[in-house]
Backbone as JSON, one array per atom type, in Angstrom:
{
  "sequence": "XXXXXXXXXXXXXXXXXXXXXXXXXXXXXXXXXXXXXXXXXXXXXXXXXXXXXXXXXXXXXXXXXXXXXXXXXXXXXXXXXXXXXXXXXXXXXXXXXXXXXXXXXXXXXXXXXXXXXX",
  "N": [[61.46, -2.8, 106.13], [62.63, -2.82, 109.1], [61.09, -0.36, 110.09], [58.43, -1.52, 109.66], [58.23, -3.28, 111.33], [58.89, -1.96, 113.73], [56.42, -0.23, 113.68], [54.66, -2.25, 113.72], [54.85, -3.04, 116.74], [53.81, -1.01, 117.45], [55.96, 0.78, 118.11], [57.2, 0.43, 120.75], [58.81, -1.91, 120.57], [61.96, -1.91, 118.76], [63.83, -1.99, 115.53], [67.35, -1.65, 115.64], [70.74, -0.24, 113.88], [73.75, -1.34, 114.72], [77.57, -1.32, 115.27], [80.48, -1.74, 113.82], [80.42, 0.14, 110.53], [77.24, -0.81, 110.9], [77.1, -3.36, 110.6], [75.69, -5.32, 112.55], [72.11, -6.25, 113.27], [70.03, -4.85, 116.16], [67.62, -5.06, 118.95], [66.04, -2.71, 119.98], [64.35, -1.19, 123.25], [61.75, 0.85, 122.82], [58.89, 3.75, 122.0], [57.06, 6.26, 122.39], [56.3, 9.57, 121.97], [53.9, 11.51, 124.14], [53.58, 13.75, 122.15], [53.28, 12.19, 119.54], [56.36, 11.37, 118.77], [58.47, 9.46, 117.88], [60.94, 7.44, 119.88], [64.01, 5.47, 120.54], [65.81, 3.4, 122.76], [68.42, 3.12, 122.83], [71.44, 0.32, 123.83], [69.3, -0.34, 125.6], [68.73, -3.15, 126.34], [67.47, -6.17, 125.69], [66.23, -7.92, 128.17], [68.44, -8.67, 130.09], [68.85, -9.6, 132.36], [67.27, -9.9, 133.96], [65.29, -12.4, 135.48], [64.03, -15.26, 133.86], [62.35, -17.32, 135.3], [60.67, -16.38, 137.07], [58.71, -14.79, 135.74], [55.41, -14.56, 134.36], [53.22, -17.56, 132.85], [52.46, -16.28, 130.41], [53.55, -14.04, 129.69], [56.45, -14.75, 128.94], [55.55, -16.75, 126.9], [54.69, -14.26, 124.87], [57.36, -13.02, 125.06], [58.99, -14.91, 123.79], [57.46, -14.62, 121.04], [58.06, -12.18, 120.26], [60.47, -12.68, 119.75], [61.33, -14.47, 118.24], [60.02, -13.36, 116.13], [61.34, -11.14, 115.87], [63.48, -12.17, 114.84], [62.77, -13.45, 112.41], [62.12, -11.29, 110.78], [64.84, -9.96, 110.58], [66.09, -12.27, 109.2], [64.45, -11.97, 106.79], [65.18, -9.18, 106.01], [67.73, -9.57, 105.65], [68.28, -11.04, 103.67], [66.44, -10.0, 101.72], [68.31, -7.68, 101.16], [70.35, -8.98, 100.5], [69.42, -10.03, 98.0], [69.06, -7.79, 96.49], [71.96, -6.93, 96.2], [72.96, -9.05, 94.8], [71.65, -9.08, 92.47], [72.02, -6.25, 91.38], [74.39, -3.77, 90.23], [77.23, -1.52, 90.68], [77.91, 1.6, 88.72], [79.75, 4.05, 87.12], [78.15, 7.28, 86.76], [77.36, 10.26, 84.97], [75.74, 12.77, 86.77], [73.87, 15.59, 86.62], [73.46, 18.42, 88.98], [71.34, 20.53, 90.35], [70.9, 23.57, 91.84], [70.33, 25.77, 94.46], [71.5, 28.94, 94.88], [73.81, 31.43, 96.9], [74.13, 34.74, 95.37], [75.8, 37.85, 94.27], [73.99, 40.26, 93.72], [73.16, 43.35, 91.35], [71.69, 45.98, 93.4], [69.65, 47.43, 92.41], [68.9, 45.47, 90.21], [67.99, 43.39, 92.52], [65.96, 44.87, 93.53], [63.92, 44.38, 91.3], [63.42, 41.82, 90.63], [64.85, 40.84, 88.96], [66.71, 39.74, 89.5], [66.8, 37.48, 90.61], [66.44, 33.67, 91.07], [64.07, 31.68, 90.09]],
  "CA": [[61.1, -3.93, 106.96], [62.56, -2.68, 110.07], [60.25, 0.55, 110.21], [57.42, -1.96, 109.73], [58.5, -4.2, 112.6], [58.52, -0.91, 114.82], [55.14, -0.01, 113.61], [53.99, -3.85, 114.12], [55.22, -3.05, 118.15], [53.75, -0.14, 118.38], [57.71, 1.4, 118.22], [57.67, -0.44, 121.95], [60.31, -2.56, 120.64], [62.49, -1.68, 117.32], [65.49, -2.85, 115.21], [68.44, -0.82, 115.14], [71.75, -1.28, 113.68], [74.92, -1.2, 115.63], [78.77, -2.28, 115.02], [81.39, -1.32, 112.26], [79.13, -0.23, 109.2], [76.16, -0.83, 110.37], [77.02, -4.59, 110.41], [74.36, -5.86, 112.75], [71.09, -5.71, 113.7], [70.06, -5.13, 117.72], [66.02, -4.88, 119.16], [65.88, -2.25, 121.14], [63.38, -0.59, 123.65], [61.03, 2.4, 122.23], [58.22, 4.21, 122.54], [56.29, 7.09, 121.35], [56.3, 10.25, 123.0], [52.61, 12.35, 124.28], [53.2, 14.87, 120.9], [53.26, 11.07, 118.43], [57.52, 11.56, 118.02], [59.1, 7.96, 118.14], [62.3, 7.16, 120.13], [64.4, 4.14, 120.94], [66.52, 3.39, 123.93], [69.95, 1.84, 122.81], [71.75, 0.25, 125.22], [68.07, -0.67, 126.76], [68.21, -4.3, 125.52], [66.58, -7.62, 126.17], [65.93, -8.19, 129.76], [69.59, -9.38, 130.09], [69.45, -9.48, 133.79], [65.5, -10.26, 134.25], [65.23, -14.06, 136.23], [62.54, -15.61, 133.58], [61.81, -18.5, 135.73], [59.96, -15.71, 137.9], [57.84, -14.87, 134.96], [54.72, -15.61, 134.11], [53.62, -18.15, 131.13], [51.88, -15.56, 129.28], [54.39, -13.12, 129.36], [57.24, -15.59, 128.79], [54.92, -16.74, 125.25], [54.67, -13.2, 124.28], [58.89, -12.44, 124.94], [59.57, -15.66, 122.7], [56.59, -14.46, 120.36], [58.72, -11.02, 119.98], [61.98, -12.99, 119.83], [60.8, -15.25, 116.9], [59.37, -12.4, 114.94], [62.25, -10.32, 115.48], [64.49, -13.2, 114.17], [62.14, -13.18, 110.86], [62.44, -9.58, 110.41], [66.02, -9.83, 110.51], [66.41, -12.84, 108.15], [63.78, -11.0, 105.52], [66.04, -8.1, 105.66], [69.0, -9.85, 105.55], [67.49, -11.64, 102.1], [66.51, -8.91, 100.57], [69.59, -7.14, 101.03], [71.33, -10.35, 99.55], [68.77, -10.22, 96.17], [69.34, -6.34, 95.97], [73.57, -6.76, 95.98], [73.1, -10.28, 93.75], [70.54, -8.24, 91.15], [72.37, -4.47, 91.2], [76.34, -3.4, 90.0], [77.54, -0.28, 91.27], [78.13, 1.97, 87.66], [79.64, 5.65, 87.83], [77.12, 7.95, 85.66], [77.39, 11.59, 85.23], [74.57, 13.92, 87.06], [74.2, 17.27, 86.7], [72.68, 18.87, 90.1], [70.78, 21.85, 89.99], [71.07, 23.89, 93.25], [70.25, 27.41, 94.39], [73.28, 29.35, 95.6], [73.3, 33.17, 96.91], [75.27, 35.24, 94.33], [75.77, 39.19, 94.75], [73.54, 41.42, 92.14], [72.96, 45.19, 91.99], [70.5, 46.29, 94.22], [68.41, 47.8, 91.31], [68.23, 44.05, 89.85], [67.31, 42.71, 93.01], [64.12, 44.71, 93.84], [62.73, 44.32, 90.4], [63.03, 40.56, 90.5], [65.56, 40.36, 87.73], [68.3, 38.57, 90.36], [66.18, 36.04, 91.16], [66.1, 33.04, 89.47], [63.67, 30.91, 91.33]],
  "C": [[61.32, -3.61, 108.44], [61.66, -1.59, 110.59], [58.55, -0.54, 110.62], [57.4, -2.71, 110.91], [58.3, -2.8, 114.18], [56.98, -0.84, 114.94], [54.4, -0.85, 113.96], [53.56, -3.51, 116.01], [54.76, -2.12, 118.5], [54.57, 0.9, 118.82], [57.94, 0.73, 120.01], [58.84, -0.96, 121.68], [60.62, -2.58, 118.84], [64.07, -2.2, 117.11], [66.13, -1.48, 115.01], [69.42, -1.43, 114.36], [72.73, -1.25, 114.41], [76.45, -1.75, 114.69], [79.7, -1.38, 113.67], [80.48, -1.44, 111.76], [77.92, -0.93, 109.18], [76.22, -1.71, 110.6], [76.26, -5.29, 111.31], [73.37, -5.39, 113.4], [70.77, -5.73, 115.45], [68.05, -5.02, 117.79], [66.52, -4.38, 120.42], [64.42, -1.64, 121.64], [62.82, 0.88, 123.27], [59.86, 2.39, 122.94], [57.32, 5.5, 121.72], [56.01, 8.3, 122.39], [54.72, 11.08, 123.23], [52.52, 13.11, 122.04], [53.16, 13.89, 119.53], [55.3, 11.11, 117.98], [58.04, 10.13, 118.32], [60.57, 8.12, 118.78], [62.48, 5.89, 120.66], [65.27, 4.15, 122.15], [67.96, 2.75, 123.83], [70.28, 1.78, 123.9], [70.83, -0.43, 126.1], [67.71, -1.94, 126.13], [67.3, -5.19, 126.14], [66.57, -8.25, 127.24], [67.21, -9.23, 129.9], [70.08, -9.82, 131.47], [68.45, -9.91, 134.54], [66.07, -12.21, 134.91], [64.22, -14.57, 135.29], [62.03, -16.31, 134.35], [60.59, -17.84, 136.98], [58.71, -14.95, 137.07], [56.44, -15.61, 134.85], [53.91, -16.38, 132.54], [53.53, -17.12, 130.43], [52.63, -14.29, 128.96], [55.64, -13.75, 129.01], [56.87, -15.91, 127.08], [55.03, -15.34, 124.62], [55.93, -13.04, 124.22], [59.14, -13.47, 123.22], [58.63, -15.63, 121.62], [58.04, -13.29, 119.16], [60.13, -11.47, 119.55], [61.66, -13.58, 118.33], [60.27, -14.23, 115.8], [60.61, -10.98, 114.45], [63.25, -10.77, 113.95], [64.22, -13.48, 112.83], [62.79, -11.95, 110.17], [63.74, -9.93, 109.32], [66.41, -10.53, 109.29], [65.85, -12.58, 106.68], [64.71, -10.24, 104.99], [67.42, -7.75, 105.37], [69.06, -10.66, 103.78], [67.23, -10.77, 101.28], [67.53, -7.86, 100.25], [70.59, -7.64, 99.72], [70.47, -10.01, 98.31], [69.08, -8.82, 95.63], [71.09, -6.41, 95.57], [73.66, -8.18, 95.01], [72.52, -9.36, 92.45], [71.43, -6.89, 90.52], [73.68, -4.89, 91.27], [76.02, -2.03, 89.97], [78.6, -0.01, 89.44], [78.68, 3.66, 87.77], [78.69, 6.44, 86.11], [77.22, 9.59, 86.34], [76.52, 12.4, 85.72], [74.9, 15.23, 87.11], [73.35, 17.46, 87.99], [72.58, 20.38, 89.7], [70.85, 22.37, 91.41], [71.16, 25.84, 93.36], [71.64, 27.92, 95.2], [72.94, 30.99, 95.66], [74.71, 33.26, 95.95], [74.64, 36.78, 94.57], [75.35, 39.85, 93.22], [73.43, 42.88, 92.69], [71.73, 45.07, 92.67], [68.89, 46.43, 93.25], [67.58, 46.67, 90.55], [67.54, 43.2, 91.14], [66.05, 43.19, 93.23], [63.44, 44.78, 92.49], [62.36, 42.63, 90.4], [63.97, 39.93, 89.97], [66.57, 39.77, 88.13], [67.79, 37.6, 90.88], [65.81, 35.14, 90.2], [65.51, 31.56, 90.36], [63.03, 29.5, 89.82]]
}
């Protein structure tokens, strides 16, 4: 949901999270660089210092457009969170992992192939 809210903006303006664990959400300023790479600006928040009353309407409708849609987002993602931790219990279950690892063979096995175990 928050990826989609970037993508909605254009990545112009995206949700992060911030705080102990993650615990809440912020909208910060992004962007998209010439080569298509996305970045955000923490720190670069919500015109916290801007005069609106020097604004004009139509940019004023569009802030509280972005403000209101953020505020969705957020409560979506804060909902589906909630139905995923109401629905799901945390169970421990055994996995095996498979994983390549260097290990030292004779030389003679490695250039035939026979030390490789791909």
């Amino acid at each position: 949901m928050l990826d989609d809210f970037a993508v909605k903006h254009e990545h112009r303006w995206q949700i992060g999270t911030n705080g102990r664990s993650s615990g809440y959400l912020l909208l910060y300023q992004g962007g998209t660089h010439p080569g298509g790479q996305h970045f955000s600006l923490p720190g670069r928040g919500l015109d916290e210092s801007d005069a609106f009353d020097s604004w004009a309407i139509d940019n004023l409708r569009a802030r509280v457009a972005l403000v209101l849609d953020f505020d969705r987002t957020c409560e979506a993602a804060c909902q589906a969170f909630l139905d995923y931790a109401v629905s799901h219990k945390v169970v421990e279950r055994r996995v095996t992992v498979v994983r390549k690892v260097k290990v030292a063979v004779p030389k003679s096995e490695a250039a035939d192939g026979r030390g490789s175990d791909q």
